[in-house]
C-alpha positions in Angstrom: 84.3 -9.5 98.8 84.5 -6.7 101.3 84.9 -6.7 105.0 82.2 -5.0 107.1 85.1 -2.8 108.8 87.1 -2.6 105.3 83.1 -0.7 103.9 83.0 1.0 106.7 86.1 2.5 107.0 85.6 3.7 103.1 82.8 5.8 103.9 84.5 7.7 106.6 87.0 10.5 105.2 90.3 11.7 106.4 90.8 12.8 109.6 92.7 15.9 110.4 93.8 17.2 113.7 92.3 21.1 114.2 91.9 23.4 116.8 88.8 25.8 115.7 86.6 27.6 118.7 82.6 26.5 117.8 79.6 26.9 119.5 77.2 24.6 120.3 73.5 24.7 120.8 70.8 22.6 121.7 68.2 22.1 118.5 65.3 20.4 120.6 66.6 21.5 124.3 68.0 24.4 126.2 71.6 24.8 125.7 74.6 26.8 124.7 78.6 26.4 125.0 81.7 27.1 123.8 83.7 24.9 122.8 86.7 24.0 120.3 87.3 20.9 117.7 90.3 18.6 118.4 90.2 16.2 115.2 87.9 16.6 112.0 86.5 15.3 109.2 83.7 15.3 106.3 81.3 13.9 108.2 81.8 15.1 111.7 84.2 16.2 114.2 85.8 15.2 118.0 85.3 18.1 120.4 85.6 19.5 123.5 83.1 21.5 125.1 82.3 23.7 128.5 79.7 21.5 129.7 79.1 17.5 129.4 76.7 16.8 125.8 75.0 13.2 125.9 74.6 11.0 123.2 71.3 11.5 121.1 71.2 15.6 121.4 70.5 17.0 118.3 72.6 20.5 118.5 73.9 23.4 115.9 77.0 23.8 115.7 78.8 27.6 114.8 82.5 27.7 113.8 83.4 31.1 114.7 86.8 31.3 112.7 84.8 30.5 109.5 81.6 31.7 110.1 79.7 28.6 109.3 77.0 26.8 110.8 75.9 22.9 110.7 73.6 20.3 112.2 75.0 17.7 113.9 74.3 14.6 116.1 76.4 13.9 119.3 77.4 10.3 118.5 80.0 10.0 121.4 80.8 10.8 124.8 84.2 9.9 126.0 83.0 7.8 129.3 86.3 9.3 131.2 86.1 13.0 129.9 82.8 13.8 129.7 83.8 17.0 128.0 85.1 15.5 124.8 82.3 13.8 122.3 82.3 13.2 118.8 79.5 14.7 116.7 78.2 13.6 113.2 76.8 16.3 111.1 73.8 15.5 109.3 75.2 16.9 106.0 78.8 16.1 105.6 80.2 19.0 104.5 83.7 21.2 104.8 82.1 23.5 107.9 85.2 23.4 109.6 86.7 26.1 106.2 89.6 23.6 105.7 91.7 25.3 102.7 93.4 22.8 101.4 91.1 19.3 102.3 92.2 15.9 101.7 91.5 14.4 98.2 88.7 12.0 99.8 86.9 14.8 100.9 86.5 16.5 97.7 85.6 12.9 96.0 83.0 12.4 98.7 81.7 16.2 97.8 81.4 15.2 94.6 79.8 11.7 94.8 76.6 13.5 97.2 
């Protein structure tokens, strides 16, 4: 039998510590930043960005270095930097151009 926090943990993928420049901008709601990515994964990403995101906004995010564009959710809003928030995109996919991913990623690629 599996642990709530054991399945949930297996669903997530690596994490990897990365310092891209994005964009972000609103989908339903004025709004455009920079910004840059502190830690990623398959399915989404902590970053910090120009101005304060709240949790709920639906936003497009560009990753300049890569030239790749996804949707994601902002999940997270770090209550003591109001800057920093994770996002969840709504495709889990390599946006961030990682060369060389972790193995889970690629098994999660494959298993969508």
């Amino acid at each position: 039998m599996t642990s709530p926090q054991v399945a949930r943990e297996s669903r997530r993928s690596t994490r990897v510590r990365l310092k891209l420049v994005i964009e972000a901008t609103g989908v339903t709601e004025p709004l455009t930043c920079d910004g840059e990515t502190i830690v990623v994964n398959l399915q989404g990403a902590l970053i910090s960005t120009a101005v304060p995101l709240r949790v709920g906004m639906k936003i497009q995010i560009q990753v300049i270095p890569a030239n790749t564009r996804a949707a994601a959710d902002v999940v997270y809003v770090d209550p003591e930097r109001p800057r920093v928030c994770g996002i969840g995109l709504v495709i889990p996919e390599n946006v961030w151009g990682v060369e060389v991913p972790p193995d889970d990623w690629l098994e999660s690629s494959r298993e969508s």
